[in-house]
C-alpha positions in Angstrom: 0.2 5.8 22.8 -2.6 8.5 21.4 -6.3 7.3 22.7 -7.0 6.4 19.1 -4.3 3.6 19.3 -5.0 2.7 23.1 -9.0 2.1 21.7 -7.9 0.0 18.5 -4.9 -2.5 20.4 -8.1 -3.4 22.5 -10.3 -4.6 20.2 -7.4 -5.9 17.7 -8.6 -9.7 16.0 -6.5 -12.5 16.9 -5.9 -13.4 13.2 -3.1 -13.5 10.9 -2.6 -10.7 8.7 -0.7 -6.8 7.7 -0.9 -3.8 9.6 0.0 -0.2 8.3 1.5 2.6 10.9 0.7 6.3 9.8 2.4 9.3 11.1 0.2 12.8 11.2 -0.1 13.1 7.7 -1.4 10.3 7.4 1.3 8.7 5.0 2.4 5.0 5.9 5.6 4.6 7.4 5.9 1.3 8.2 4.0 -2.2 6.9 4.5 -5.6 8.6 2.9 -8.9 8.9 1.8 -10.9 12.1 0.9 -14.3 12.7 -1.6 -13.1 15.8 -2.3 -9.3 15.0 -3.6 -8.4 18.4 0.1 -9.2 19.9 2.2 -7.9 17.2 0.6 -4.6 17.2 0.4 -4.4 20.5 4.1 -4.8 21.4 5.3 -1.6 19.6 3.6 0.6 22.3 4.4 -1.7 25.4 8.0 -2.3 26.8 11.5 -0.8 25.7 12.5 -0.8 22.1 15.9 -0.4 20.1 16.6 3.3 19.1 15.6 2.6 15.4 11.9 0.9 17.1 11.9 4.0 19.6 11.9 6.8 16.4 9.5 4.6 14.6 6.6 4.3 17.7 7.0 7.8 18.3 6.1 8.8 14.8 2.7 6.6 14.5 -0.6 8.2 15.0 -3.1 5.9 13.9 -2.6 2.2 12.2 -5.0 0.0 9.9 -5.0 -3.7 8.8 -5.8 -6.4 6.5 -6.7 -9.6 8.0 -5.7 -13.2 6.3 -5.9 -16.4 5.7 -2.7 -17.7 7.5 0.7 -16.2 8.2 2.3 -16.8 4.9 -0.6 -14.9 3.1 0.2 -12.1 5.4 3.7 -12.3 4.0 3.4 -12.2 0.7 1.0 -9.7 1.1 3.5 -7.5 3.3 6.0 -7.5 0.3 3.4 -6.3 -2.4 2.2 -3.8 0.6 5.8 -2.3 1.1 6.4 -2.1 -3.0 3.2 -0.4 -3.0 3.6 2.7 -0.4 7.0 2.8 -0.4 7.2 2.8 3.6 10.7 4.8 5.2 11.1 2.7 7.9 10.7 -1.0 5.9 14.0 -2.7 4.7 12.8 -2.5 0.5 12.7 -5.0 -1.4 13.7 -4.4 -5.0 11.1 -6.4 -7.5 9.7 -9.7 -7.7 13.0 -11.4 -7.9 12.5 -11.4 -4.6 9.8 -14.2 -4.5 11.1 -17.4 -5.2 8.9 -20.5 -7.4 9.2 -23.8 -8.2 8.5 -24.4 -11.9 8.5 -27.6 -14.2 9.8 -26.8 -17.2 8.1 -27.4 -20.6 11.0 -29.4 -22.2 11.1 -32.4 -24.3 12.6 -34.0 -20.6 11.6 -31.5 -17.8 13.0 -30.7 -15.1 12.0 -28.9 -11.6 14.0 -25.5 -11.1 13.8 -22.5 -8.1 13.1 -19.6 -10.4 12.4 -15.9 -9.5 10.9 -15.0 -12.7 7.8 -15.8 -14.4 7.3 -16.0 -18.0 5.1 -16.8 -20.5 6.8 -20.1 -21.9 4.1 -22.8 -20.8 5.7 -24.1 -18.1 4.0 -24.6 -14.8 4.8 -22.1 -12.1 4.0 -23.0 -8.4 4.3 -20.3 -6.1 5.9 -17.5 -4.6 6.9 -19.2 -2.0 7.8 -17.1 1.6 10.9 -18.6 2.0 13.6 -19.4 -0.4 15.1 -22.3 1.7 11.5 -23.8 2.6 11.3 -23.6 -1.6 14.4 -25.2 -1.9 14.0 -28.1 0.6 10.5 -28.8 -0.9 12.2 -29.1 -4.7 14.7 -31.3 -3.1 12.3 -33.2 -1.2 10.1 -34.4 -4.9 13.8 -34.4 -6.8 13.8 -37.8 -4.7 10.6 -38.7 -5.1 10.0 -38.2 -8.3 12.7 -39.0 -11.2 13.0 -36.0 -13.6 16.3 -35.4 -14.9 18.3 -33.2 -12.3 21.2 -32.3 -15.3 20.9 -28.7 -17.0 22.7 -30.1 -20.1 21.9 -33.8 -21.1 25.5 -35.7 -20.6 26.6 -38.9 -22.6 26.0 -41.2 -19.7 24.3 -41.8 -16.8 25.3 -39.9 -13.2 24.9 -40.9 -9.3 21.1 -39.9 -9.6 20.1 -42.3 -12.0 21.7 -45.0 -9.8 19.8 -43.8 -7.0 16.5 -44.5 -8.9 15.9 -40.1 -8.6 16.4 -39.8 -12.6 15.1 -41.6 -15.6 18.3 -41.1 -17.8 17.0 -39.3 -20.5 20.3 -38.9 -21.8 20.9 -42.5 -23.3 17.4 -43.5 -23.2 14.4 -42.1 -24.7 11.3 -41.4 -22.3 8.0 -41.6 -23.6 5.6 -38.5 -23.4 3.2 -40.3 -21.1 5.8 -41.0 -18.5 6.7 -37.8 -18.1 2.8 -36.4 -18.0 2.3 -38.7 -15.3 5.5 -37.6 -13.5 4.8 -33.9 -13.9 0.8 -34.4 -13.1 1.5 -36.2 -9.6 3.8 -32.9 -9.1 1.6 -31.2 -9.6 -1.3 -32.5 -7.4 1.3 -32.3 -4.8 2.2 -29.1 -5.4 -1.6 -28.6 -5.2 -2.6 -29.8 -2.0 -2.2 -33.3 -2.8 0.9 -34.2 -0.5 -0.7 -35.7 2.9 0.5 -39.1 1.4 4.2 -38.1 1.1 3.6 -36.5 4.4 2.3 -39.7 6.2 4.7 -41.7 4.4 7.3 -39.3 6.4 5.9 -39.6 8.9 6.0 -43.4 9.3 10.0 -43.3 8.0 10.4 -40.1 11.4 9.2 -42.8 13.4 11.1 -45.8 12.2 14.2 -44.1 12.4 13.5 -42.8 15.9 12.8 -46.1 17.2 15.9 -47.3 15.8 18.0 -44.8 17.4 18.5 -43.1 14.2 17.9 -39.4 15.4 19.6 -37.5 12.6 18.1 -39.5 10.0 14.6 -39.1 12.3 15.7 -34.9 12.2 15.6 -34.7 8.3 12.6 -36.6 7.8 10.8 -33.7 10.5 12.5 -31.1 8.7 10.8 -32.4 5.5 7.9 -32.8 6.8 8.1 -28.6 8.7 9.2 -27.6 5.0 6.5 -29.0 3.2 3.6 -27.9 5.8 5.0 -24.4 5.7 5.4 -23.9 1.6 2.3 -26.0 0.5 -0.1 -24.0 3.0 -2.9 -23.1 0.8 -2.1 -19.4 -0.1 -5.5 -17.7 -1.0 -4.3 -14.3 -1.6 -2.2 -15.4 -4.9 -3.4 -16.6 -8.1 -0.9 -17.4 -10.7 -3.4 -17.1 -14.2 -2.4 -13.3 -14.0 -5.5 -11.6 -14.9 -6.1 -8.2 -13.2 -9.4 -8.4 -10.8 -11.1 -6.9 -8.3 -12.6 -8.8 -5.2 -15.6 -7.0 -3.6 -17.2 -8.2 -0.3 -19.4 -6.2 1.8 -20.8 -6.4 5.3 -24.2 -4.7 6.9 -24.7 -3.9 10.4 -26.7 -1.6 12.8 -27.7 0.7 9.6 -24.1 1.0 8.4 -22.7 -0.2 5.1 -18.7 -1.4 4.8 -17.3 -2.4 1.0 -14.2 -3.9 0.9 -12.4 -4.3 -2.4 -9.0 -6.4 -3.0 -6.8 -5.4 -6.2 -5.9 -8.3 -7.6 -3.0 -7.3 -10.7 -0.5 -10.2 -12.0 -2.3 -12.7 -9.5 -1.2 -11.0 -6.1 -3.3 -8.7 -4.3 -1.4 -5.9 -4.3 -3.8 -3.2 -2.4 -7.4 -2.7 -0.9 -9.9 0.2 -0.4 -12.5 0.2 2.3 -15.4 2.5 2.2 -18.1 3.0 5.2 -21.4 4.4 5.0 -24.5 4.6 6.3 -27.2 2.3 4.7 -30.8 3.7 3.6 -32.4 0.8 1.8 -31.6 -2.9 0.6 -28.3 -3.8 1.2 -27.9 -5.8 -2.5 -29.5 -2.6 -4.5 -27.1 -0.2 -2.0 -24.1 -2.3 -3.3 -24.9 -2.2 -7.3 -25.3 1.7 -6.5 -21.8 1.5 -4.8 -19.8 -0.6 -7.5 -21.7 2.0 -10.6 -20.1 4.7 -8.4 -17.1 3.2 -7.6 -15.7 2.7 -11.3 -17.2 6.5 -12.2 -14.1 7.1 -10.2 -10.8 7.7 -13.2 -8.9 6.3 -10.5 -10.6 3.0 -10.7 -9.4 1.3 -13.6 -11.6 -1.6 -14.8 -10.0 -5.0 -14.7 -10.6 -8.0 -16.9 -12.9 -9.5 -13.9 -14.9 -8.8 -11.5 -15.8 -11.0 -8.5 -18.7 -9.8 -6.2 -20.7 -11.7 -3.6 -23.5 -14.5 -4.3 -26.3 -12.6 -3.2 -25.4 -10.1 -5.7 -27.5 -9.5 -9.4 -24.3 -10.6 -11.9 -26.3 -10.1 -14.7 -27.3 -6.7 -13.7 -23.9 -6.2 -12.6 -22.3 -6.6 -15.7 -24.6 -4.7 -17.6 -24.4 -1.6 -15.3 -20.4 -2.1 -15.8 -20.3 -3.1 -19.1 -17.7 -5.8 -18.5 -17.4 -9.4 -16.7 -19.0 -10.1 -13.0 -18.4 -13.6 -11.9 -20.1 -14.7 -8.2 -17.6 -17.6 -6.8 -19.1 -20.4 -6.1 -16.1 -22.4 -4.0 -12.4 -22.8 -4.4 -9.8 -20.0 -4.4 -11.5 -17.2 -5.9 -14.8 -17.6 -3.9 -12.3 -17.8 -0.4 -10.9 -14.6 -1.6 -14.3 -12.9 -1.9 -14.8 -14.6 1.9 -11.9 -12.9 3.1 -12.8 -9.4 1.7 -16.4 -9.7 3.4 -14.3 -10.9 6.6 -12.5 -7.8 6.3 -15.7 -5.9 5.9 -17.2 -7.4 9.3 -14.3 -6.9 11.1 -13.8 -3.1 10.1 -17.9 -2.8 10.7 -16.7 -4.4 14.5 -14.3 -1.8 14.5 -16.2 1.1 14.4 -19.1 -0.1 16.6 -16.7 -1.4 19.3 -14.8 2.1 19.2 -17.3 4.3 19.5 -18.5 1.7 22.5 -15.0 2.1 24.3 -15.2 5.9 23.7 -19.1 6.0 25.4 -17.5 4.1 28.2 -14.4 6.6 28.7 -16.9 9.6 28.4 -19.8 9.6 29.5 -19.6 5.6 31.4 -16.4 7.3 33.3 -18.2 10.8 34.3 -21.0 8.4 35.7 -18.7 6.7 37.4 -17.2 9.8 39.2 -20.5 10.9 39.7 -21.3 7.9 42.4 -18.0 7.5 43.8 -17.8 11.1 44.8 -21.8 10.9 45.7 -22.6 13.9 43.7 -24.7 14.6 40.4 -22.8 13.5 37.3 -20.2 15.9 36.6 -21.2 16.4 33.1 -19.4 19.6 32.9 -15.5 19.4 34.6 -13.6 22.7 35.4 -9.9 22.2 36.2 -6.8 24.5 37.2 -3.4 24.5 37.7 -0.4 27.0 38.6 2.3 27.2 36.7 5.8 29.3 37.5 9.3 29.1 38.2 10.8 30.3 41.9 7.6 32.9 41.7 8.5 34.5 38.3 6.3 34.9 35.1 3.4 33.2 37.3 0.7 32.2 35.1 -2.7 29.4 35.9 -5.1 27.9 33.2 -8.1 26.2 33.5 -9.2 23.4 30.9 -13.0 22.3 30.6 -14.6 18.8 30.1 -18.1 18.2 28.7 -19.7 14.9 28.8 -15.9 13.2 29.3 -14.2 15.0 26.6 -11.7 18.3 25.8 -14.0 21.1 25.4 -11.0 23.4 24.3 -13.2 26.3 22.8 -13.6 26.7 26.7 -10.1 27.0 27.7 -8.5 30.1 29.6 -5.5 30.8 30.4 -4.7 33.3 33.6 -1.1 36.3 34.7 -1.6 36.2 37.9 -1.7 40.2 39.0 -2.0 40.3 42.7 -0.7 37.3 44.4 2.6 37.6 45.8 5.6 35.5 44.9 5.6 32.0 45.5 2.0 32.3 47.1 0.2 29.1 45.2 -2.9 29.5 47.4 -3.0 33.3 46.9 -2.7 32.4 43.2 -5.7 30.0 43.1 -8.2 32.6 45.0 -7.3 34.9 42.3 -7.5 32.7 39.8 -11.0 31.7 40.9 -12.4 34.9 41.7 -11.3 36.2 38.9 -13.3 32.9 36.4 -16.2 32.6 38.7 -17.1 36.5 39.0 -17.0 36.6 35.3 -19.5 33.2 34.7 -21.7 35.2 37.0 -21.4 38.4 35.7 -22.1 37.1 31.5 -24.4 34.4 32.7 -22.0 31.2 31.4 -22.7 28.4 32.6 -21.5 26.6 36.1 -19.9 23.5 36.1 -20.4 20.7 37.7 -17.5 20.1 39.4 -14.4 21.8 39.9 -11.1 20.1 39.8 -8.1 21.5 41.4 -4.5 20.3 40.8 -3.1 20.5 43.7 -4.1 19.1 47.9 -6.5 20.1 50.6 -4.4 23.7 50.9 -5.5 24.4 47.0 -9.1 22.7 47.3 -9.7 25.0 50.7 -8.1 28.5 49.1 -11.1 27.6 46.3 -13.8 26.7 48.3 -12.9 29.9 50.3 -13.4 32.1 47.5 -16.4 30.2 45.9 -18.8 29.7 49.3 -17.5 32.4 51.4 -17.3 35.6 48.8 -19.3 34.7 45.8 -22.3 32.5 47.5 -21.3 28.8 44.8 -21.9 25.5 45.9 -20.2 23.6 43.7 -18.0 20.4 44.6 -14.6 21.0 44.8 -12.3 18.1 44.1 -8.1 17.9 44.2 -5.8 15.6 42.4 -2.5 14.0 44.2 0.3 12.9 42.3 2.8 10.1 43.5 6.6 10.1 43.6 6.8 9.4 40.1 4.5 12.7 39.1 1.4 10.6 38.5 -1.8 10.5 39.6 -2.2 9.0 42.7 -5.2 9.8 44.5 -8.4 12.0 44.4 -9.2 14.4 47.5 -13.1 15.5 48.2 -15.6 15.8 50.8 -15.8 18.0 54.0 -13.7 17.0 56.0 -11.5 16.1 53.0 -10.4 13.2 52.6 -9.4 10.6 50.0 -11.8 9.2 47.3 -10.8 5.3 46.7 -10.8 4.6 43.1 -9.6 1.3 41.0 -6.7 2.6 39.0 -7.7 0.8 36.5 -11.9 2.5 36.5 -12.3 4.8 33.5 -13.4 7.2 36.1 -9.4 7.2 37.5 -8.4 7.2 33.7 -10.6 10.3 33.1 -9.0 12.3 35.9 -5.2 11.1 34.7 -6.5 12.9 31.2 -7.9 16.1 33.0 -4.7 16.1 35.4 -2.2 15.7 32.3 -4.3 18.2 30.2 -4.4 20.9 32.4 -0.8 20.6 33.7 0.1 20.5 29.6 -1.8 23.8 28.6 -0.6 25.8 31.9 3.5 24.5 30.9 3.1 25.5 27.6 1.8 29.1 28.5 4.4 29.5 31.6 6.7 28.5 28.4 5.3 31.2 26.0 5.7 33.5 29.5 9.1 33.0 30.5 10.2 33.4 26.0 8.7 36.6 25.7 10.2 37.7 29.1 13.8 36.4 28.3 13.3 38.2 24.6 12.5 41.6 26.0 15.1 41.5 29.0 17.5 41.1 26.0 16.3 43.4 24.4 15.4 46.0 27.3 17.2 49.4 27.6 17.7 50.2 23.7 17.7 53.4 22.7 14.8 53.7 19.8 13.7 50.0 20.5 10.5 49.6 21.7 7.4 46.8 21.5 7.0 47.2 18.1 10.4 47.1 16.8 11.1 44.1 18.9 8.8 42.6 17.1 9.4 43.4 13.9 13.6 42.2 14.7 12.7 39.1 16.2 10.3 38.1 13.2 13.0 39.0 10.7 16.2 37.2 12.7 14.1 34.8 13.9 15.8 34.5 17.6 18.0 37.1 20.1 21.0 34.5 19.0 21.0 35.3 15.6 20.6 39.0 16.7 23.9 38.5 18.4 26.0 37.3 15.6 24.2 40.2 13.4 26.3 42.6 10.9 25.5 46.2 10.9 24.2 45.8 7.4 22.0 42.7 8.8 20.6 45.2 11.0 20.0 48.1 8.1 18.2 45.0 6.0 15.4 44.7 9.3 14.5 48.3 8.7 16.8 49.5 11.0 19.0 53.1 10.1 22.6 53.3 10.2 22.9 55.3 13.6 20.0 52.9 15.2 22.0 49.6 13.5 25.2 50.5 14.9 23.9 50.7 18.2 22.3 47.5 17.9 25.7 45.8 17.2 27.4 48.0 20.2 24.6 46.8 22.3 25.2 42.9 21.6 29.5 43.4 21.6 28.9 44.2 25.3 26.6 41.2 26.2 
């Protein structure tokens, strides 16, 4: 987990809703929904994962999210999201066949079906429901209640369901027009909302059965009543008149300006763009200046509406836009403007909260190592480490911090020259003299504390060098690992001894990061090191091969392996002539 990540998991929202992982370019790999997004998130960089979990985690850099409503608006929202970006690690899903509704059909004797298509043939479409069986229970839950005909084809005479009183028998009676438009209008104020009657009438029949021992019976009604609390939650984020519109909210705090816009197309809101800015004047005039700008844009394609907040100039609005600009004023579409200026406060949160954590990791954690060590605050951190394997290709860097953070502009890297073999403490004098005589001789500047990976052997070969040659009084601090290679403990003072620190004080985490930094950049050039070394051993004792041609060979093959397996004429193709390519081949035939 990158800092970024580590900083956002903490201040996640405990609300339902998406989330978006990006790798380092930024593109989305993965979408998913949560029903807490603090605790989903969360999980994919805490304990073990699957292999296919494992490849996903290590490719995310940075995530985003769209708080909602409840968990099934998160849902739906999660399929439009993974049609939209097209994510490599989601399971796709094809089209809208896969949403499932429930629709009464405009008939001369209607019926309820489960379709996954919506059309233009005035019937009346309920949905898309999350869950195809939760759909399905539901339908068969008001096919009992309510007695349209169940048959696809009208038969000659009546079945089972007219006898149990769920069908009017259309087929050898006729049904008047206002029985039916009272049938199909109580389905539809159920399908609406209006179902805590069936659901208390459930309710009471659960409990009857249960006191009379009747469990399974007492099972189906619960089921029922699970089904119909799960499909009939109110689902905000889809509205099924399919006009295209965009939802704008906005949110204003401590001189910063975020505008959140949903993208509302065929009744589901199938994207969102967020823009943060810094605020100079009014917040209402700031946000007519936004939206003028905003549609300039020939990526923003007008819709047919417009919805915007209430404190917002409509008539203005729609003037400056030349088109429709409603202002909510309850119901649906005014809890989808809600949510977009939820999602406005909440990214507004973010940020603040963010760059709080990062002030408390920086500068809050060089404080803090300030006054447990008793010194000034280290505002400036110098830190070094050795590098080499059994005393060969023996190389030190030195990493700086300033004010908390990677200063890498500062970085150095260090051959040792006159230290013997496997002599770590001679290395670190050298290393030392060598950075400290050359900030005194240009005039750099001194740090405020030196830190030293290594124990008190390292820490005294430093302070030997610094106090005793060059005259510097500058605290000298070392860094301890553990058995499992991590930082364990921080070594100062005179005697020295060990500083106790909470391993869980950003001052502790601030010296894990320097520890881990320094010990990264002085691997990596031991690695550089030990590649050019083992490239011009290979290489060594060639007849009319020196520095530059070993160059120029290794940038055309690439690596001493393809070399190997080289032709003559491969050779004659690097540059090479036909006397110096032949020897080249001879050369490798003997390896």
């Amino acid at each position: 987990m990158n800092d970024l990540i580590q900083q956002k998991c903490a201040i996640l929202p405990g609300d339902p809703g998406c989330y978006l992982m990006k790798d380092r370019q930024g593109t989305i790999i993965y979408v998913g929904k949560a029903k807490v997004l603090k605790n989903r998130v969360r999980s994919y960089f805490t304990g073990s994962h699957d292999g296919k979990t494992q490849r996903l985690v290590q490719e995310i850099v940075d995530f985003e999210y769209i708080v909602t409503s409840s968990e099934i608006e998160a849902l739906i929202l999660e399929l439009h999201l993974i049609k939209k970006h097209d994510p490599k690690y989601n399971i796709m899903l094809k089209d809208d066949k896969t949403y499932p509704y429930i629709k009464i059909t405009a008939e001369k004797n209607p019926k309820l079906i489960i379709t996954r298509q919506v059309k233009k043939d005035k019937g009346k479409y309920f949905g898309p429901y999350p869950n195809a069986h939760a759909a399905f229970e539901t339908k068969k839950l008001l096919d009992r209640i309510y007695p349209l005909r169940k048959c696809a084809k009208l038969p000659d005479r009546v079945c089972l369901y007219y006898h149990l009183g769920q069908c009017l028998a259309p087929c050898v009676k006729e049904i008047e027009d206002s029985t039916y438009k009272k049938l199909t209008d109580e389905i539809t104020s159920f399908l609406n909302g209006g179902y805590t009657d069936v659901k208390k009438e459930l309710t009471e029949k659960m409990t009857e059965a249960a006191e009379n021992l009747e469990f399974e019976r007492a099972k189906e009604y619960r089921d029922q009543i699970s089904n119909i609390e799960m499909v009939m939650e109110k689902q905000k984020i889809t509205i099924n008149d399919f006009t295209s519109r965009d939802i704008f909210g906005y949110a204003v705090d401590k001189g910063w300006m975020c505008v959140q816009v949903f993208f509302i197309r065929q009744g589901k809101l199938i994207e969102r763009d967020v823009s943060l800015f810094p605020l100079y004047r009014d917040p209402e005039e700031e946000f007519l200046t936004f939206l003028g700008q905003f549609y300039a844009k020939p990526e923003h394609i007008k819709p047919k509406e417009v919805f915007v907040p209430h404190d917002t100039d409509v008539h203005l609005a729609s003037e400056l836009l030349e088109m429709k600009v409603f202002t909510p004023q309850k119901g649906l579409k005014k809890n989808l403007v809600d949510l977009a200026k939820k999602n406005a406060v909440l990214a507004l949160s973010e940020k603040f909260q963010l760059i709080e954590r990062q002030e408390e990791r920086t500068i809050g954690a060089v404080e803090e190592l300030g006054n447990v060590m008793g010194i000034a605050t280290p505002n400036r951190i110098e830190a070094f480490d050795n590098s080499h394997i059994h005393g060969t290709d023996a190389v030190s860097a030195m990493v700086v911090f300033v004010d908390g953070k990677a200063y890498k502009k500062d970085y150095r890297k260090y051959k040792t020259r006159t230290a013997a073999k496997h002599d770590d403490y001679g290395a670190m004098r050298e290393v030392i003299r060598r950075r400290y005589t050359r900030v005194l001789k240009e005039n750099l500047p001194l740090p405020d504390l030196i830190i030293i990976d290594g124990g008190k052997g390292q820490i005294e070969a430093a302070r030997e060098i610094l106090e005793d040659e060059l005259g510097l009084e500058i605290p000298i601090a070392g860094l301890a690992k553990d058995g499992k290679h991590q930082t364990s403990q921080l070594l100062y003072g005179n005697p020295i001894d060990i500083i106790p620190m909470k391993r869980t004080s950003e001052g502790f985490y601030l010296l894990q990061r320097i520890q881990d930094e320094v010990h990264r950049f002085a691997i990596t050039f031991h690695r550089q090191q030990r590649g050019k070394h083992t490239i011009a051993s290979s290489l060594d004792g060639i007849e009319g091969i020196g520095p530059k041609r070993k160059k120029v060979l290794l940038k055309h093959f690439g690596s001493i392996k393809k070399m190997q397996a080289a032709t003559k004429e491969e050779f004659i193709e690097a540059g090479l002539s036909s006397k110096l390519a032949e020897t080249m081949v001879e050369h490798f035939q003997k390896k």
